[in-house]
VOPAGU-2260 file (C-alpha; in pm, 1 decimal, decimal comma):
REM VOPAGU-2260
SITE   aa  ch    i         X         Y         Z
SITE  UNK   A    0   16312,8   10879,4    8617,2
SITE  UNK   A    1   16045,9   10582,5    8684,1
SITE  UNK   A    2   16223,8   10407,0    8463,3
SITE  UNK   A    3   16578,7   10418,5    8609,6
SITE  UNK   A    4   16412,4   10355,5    8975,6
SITE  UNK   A    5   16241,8   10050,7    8849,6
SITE  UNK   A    6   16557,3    9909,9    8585,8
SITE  UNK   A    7   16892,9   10074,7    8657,6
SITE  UNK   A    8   16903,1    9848,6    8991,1
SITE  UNK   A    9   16802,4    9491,6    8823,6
SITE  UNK   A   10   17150,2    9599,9    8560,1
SITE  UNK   A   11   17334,5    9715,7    8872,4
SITE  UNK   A   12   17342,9    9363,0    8990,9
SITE  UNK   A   13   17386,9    9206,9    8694,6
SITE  UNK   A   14   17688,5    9359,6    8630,6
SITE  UNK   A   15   17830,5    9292,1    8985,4
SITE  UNK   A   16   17702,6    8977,1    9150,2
SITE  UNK   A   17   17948,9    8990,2    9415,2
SITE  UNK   A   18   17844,1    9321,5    9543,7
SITE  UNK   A   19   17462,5    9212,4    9562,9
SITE  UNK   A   20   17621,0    8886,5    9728,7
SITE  UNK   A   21   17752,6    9112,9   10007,6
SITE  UNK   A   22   17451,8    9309,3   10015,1
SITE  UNK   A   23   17247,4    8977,9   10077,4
SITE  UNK   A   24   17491,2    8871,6   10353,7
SITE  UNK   A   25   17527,4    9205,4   10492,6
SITE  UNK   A   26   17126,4    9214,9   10481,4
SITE  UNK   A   27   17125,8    8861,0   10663,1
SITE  UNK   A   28   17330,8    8956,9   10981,3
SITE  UNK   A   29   17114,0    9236,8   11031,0
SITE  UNK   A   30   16813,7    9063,2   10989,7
SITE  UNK   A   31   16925,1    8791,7   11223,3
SITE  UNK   A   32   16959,6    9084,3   11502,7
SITE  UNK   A   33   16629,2    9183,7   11478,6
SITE  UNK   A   34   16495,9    8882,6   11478,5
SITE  UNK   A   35   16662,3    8817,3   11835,0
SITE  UNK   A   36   16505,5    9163,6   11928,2
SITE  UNK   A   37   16203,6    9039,6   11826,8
SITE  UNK   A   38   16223,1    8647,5   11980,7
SITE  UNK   A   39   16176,5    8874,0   12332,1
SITE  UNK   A   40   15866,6    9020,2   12187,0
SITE  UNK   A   41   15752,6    8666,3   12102,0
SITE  UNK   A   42   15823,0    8509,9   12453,3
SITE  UNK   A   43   15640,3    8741,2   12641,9
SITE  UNK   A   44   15401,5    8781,4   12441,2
SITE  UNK   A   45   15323,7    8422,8   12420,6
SITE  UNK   A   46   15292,3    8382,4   12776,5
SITE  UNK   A   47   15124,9    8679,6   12876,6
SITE  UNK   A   48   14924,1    8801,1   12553,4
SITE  UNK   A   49   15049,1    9171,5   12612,0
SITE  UNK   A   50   15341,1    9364,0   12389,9
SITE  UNK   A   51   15649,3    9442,0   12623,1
SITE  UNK   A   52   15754,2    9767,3   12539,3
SITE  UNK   A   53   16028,1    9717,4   12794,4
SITE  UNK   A   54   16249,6    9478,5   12535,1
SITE  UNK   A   55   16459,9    9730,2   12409,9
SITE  UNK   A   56   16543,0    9872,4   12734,9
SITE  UNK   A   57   16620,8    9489,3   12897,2
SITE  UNK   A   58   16897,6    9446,2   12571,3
SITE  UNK   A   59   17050,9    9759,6   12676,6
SITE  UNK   A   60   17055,9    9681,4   13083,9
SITE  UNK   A   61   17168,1    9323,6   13034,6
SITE  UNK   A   62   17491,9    9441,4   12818,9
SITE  UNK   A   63   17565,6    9715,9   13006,4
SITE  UNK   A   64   17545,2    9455,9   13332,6
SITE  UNK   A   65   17787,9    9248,3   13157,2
SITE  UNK   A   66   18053,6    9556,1   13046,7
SITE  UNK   A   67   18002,0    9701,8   13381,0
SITE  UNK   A   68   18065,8    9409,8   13622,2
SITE  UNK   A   69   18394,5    9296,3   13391,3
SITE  UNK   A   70   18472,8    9657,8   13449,0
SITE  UNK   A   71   18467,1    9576,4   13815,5
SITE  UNK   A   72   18800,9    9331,9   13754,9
SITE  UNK   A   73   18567,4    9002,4   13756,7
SITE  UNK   A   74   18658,8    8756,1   13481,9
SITE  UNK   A   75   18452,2    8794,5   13168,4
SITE  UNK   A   76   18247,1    8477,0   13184,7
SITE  UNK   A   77   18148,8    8501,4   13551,8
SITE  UNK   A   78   18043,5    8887,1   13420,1
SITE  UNK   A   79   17839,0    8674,7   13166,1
SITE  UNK   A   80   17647,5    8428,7   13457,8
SITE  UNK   A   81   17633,9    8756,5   13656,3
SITE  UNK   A   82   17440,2    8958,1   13399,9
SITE  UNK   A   83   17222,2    8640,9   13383,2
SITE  UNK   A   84   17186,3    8665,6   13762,6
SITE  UNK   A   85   17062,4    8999,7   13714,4
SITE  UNK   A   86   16801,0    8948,6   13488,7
SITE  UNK   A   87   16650,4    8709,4   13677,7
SITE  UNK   A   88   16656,8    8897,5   13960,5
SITE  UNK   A   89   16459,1    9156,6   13722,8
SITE  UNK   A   90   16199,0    8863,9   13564,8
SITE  UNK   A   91   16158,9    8829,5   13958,5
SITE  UNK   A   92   16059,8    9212,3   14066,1
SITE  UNK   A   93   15892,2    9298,1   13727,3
SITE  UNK   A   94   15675,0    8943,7   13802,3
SITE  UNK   A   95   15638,1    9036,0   14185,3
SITE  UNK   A   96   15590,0    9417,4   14135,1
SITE  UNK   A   97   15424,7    9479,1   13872,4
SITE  UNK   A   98   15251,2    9136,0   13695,2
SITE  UNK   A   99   15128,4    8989,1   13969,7
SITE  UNK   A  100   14910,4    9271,3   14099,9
SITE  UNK   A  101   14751,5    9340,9   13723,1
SITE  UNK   A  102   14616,0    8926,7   13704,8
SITE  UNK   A  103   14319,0    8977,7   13435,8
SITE  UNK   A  104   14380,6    9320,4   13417,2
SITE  UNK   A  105   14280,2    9434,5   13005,7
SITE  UNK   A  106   14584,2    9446,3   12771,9
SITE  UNK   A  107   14683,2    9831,5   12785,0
SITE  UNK   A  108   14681,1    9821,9   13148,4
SITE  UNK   A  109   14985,8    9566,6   13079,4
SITE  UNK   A  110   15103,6    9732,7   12814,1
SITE  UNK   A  111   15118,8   10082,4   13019,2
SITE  UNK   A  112   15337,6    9871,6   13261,3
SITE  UNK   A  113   15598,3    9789,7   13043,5
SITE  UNK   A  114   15611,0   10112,5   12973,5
SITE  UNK   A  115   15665,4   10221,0   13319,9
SITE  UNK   A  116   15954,3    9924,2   13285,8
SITE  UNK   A  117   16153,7   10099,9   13033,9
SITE  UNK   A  118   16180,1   10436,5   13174,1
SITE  UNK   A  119   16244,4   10275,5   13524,7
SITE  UNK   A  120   16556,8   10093,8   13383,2
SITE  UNK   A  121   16633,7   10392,5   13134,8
SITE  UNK   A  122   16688,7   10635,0   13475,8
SITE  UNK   A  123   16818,0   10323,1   13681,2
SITE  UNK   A  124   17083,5   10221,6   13404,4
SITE  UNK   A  125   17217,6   10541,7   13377,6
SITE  UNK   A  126   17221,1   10575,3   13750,1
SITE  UNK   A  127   17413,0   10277,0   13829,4
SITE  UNK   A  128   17597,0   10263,9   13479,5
SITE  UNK   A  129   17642,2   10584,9   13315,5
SITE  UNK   A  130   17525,0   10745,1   13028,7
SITE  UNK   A  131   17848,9   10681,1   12799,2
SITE  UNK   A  132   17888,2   10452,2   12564,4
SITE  UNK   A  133   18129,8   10136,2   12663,7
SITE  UNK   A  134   18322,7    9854,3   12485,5
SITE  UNK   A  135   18154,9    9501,9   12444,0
SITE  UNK   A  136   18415,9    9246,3   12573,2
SITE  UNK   A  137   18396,5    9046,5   12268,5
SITE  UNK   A  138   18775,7    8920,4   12309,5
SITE  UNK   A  139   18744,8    8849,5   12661,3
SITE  UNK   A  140   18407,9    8630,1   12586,2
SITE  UNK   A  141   18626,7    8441,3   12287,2
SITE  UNK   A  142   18384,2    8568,2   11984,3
SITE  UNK   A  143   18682,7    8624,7   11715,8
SITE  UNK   A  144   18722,4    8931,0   11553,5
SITE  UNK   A  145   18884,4    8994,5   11204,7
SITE  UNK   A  146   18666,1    8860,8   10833,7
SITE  UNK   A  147   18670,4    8574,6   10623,4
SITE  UNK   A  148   18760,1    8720,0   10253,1
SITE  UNK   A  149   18573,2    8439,9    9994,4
SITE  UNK   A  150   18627,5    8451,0    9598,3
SITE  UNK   A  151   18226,1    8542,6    9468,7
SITE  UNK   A  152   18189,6    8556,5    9075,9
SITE  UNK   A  153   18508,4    8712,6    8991,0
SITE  UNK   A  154   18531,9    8932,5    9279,3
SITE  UNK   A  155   18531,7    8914,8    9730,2
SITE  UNK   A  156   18279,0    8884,8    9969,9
SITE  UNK   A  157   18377,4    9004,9   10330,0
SITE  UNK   A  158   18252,4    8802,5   10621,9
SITE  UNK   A  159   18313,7    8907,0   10971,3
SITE  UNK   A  160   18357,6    8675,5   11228,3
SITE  UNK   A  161   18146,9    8846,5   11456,1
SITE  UNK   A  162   17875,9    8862,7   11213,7
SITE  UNK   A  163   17934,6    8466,1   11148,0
SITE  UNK   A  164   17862,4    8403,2   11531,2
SITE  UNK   A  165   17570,8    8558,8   11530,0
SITE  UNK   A  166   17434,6    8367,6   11302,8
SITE  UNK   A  167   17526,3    8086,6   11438,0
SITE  UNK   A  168   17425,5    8194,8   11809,8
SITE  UNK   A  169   17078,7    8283,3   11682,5
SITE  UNK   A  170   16985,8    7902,2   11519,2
SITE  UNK   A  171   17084,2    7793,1   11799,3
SITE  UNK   A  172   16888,5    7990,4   12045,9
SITE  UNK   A  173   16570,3    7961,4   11783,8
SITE  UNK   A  174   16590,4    7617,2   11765,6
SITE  UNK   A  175   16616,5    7556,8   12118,9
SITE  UNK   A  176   16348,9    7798,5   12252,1
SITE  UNK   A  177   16121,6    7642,7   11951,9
SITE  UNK   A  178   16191,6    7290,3   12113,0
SITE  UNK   A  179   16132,6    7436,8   12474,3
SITE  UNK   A  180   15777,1    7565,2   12362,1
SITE  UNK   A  181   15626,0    7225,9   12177,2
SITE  UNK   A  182   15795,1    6980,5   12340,3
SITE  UNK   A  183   15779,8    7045,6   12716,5
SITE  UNK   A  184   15545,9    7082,6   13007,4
SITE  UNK   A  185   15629,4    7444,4   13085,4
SITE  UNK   A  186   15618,2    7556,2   12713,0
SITE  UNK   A  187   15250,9    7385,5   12676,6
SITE  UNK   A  188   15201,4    7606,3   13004,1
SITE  UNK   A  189   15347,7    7923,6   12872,6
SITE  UNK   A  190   15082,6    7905,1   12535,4
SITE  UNK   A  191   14776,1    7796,1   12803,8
SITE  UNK   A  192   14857,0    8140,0   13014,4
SITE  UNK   A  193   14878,6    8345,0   12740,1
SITE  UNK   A  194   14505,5    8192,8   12591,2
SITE  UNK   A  195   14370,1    8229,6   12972,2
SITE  UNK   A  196   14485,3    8337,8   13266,6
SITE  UNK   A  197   14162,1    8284,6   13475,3
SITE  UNK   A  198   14148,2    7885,5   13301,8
SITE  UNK   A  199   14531,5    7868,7   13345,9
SITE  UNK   A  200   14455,9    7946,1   13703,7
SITE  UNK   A  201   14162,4    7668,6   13709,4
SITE  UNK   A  202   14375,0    7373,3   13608,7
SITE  UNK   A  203   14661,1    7451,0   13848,5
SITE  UNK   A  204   14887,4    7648,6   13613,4
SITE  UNK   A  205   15132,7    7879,4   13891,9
SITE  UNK   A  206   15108,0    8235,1   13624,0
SITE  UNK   A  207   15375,5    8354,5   13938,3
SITE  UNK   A  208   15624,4    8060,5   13805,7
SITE  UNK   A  209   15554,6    8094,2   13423,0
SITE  UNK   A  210   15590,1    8464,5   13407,8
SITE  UNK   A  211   15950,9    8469,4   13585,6
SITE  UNK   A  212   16029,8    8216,2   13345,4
SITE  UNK   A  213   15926,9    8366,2   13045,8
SITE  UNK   A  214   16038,4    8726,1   13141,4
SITE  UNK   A  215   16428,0    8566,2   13272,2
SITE  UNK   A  216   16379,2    8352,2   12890,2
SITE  UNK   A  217   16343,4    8730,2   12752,0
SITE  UNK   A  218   16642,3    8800,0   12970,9
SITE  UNK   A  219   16844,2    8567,9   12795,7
SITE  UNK   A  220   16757,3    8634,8   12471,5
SITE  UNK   A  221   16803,2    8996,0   12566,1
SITE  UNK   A  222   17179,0    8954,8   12683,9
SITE  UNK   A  223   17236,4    8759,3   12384,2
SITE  UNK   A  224   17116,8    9079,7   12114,7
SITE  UNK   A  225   17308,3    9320,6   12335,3
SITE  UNK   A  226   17634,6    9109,7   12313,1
SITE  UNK   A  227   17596,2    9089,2   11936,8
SITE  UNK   A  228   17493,1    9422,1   11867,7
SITE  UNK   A  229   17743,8    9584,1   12151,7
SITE  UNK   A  230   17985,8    9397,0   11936,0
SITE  UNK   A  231   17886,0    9576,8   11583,2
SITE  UNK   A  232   17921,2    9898,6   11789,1
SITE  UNK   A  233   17961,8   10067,2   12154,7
SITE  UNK   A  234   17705,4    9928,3   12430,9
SITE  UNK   A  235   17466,2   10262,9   12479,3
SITE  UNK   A  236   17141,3   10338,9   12544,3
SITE  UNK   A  237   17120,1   10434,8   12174,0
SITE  UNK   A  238   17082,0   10058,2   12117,9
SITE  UNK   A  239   16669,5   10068,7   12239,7
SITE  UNK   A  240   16586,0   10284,2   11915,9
SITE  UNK   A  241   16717,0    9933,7   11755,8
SITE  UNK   A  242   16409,4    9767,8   11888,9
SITE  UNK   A  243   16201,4    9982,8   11714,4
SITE  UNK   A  244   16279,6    9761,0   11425,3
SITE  UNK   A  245   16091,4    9431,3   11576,6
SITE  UNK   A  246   15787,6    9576,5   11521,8
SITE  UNK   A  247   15810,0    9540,0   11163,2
SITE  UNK   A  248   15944,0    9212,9   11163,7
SITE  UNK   A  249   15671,9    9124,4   11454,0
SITE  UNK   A  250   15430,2    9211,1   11189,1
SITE  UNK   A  251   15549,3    9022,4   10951,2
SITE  UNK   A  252   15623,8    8732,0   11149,7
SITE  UNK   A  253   15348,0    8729,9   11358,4
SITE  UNK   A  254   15367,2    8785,9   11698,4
SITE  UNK   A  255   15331,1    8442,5   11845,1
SITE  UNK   A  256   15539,7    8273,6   11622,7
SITE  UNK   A  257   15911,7    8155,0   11657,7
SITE  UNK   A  258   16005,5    8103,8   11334,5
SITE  UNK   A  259   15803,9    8381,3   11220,2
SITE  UNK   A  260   16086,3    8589,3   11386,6
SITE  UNK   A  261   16333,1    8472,1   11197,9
SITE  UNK   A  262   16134,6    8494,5   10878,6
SITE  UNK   A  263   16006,2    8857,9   10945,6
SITE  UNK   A  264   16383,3    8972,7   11055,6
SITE  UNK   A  265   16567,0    8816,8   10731,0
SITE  UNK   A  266   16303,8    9007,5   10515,4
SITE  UNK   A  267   16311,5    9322,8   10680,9
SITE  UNK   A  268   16743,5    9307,1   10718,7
SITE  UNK   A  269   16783,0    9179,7   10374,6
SITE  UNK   A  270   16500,9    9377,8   10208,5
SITE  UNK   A  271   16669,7    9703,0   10396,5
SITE  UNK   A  272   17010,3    9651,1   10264,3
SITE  UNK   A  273   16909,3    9579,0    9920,9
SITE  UNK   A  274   16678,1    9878,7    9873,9
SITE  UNK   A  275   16968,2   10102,2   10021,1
SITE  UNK   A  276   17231,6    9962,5    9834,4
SITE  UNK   A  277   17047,6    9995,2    9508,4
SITE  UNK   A  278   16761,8   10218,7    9538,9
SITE  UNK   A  279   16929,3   10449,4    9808,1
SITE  UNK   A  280   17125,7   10697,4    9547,5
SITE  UNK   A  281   16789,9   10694,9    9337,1
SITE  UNK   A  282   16562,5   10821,0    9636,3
SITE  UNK   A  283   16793,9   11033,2    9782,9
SITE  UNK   A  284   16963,8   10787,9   10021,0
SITE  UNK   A  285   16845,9   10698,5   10385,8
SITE  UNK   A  286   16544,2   10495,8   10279,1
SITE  UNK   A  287   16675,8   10245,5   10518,8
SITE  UNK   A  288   16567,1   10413,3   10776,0
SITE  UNK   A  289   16156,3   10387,1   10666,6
SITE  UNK   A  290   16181,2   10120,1   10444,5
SITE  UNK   A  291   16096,3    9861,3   10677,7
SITE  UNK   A  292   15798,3   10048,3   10811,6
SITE  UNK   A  293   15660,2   10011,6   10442,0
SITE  UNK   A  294   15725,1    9661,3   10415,4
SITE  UNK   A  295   15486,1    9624,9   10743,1
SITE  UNK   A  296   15277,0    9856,9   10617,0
SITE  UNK   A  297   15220,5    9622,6   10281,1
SITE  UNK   A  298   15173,8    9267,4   10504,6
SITE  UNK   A  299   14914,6    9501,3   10692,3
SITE  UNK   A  300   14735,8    9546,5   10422,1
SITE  UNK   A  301   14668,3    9236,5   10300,9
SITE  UNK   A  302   14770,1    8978,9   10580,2
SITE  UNK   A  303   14775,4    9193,6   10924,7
SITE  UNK   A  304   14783,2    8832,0   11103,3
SITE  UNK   A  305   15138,0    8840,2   10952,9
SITE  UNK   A  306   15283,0    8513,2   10804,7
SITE  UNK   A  307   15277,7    8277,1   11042,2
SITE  UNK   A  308   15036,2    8411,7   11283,5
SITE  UNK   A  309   14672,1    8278,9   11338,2
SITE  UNK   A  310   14409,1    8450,6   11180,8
SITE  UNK   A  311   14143,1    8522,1   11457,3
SITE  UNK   A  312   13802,0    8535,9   11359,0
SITE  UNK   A  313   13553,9    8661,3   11660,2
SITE  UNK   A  314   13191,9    8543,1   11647,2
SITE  UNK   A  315   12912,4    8787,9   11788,3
């Protein structure tokens, strides 16, 4: 048995390179979407030093703000600026309401917050929303639908075009919010709040200005994931279990790190979709479901910084 679990893969796709082709591609779409789940983790994070357990939630609100205001008869794309609208509008509360009061408050009182976040906009969402699932607009928005067929090694490799533009929309969101953070005044700002609030404070830093922000940057980046995943199936609040999955790839990545996102979500989407594909049948299937856990559970072990975070050492 150890021997077919540790061989009968390795032949598997030897024999059919186009099928572990697909599995790598398949892998690399997922892996991109959590690693747009997990930029939000990084923003905030960054700026404020304290895990936002409200990320998941803040995908799910922002898409179902888009589907439910295009549902209203307004055009798709002023749905899209509108959703925007709205999650500034929520940077803006969650910064006046609940950040601003907690200044130098420890970490778990911040992290308790978010907490209270998620099951605010959980009970608000379905108030004002629903609790069914809905449609993304993906053909209203112009994201094309239908799959690019390619000749792999004798046989085809499926691409869908929805999977193609998420790809694409994620570079281009990573390398822009990378750019924001080393090359401008605010993003030197955001990384000096997140070392100190009390020195950010000292040298005339506004924390009020940097948090809305970095919470309406989250926004974004939030809209963006629900779009994308809304697209790969129905907007619900089933989607915030999805988010469950940054926290491997935060650990992996690091969780101050940009491109450790995208690292940490390519490993955990492609690792995921090979070890079903292959080792699935042999384990009894499902294993993509905890296999990611295990992979974080590994980089723990031996580099719990993760791989592009700093490793702190504390002096006594």
């Amino acid at each position: 048995m150890l021997y077919k679990i540790l061989i009968d893969p390795f032949v598997q796709m030897g024999a059919a390179p186009d099928l572990l082709v697909q599995a790598i591609w398949d892998g690399f779409v997922g892996g991109v979407l959590y690693a747009l789940i997990a930029l939000g983790f990084v923003l905030i994070y960054k700026a404020s030093g304290v895990f936002n357990f409200a990320q998941g939630i803040m995908v799910v609100f922002a898409a179902l703000a888009l589907v439910g205001f295009h549902q209203m008869g307004v055009p798709a794309w002023i749905a899209l600026f509108l959703a925007l609208a709205v999650m500034l509008l929520l940077a803006i509360s969650v910064e006046r309401l609940v950040l601003r009061p907690l200044v130098n408050q420890p970490d778990i009182i911040l992290l308790m917050a978010t907490i209270g976040i998620t099951y605010f906009l959980i009970g608000f969402g379905q108030l004002v929303f629903g609790g069914e699932p809905k449609r993304m607009i993906t053909s209203e928005l112009g994201i094309p639908k239908g799959a690019q067929d390619f000749d792999v090694f004798g046989g085809f490799v499926s691409l869908q075009n929805i999977d193609i533009t998420a790809a694409v929309m994620a570079g281009i969101m990573v390398a822009a919010l990378a750019w924001f953070f080393s090359k401008t005044r605010i993003g030197r700002a955001l990384r000096a709040v997140a070392d100190d609030h009390q020195a950010a404070l000292s040298v005339g830093i506004s924390l009020n200005q940097i948090w809305v922000i970095v919470w309406f940057a989250a926004g974004i980046v939030a809209l963006a994931t629900g779009i994308m995943w809304g697209a790969r199936s129905d907007v619900s609040f089933a989607l915030e279990i999805i988010a469950l999955k940054a926290l491997p790839v935060l650990i992996l990545g690091g969780f101050t790190s940009i491109p450790g996102a995208i690292v940490g979500g390519l490993i955990i989407g492609i690792g995921e979709k090979i070890g079903e594909f292959y080792w699935g049948p042999l384990l009894g299937g499902g294993i993509e479901s905890w296999l990611a856990y295990m992979i974080a559970l590994v980089f723990l072990l031996f580099r719990p910084q993760g791989l592009f975070g700093d490793k702190i050492i504390e002096r006594i």
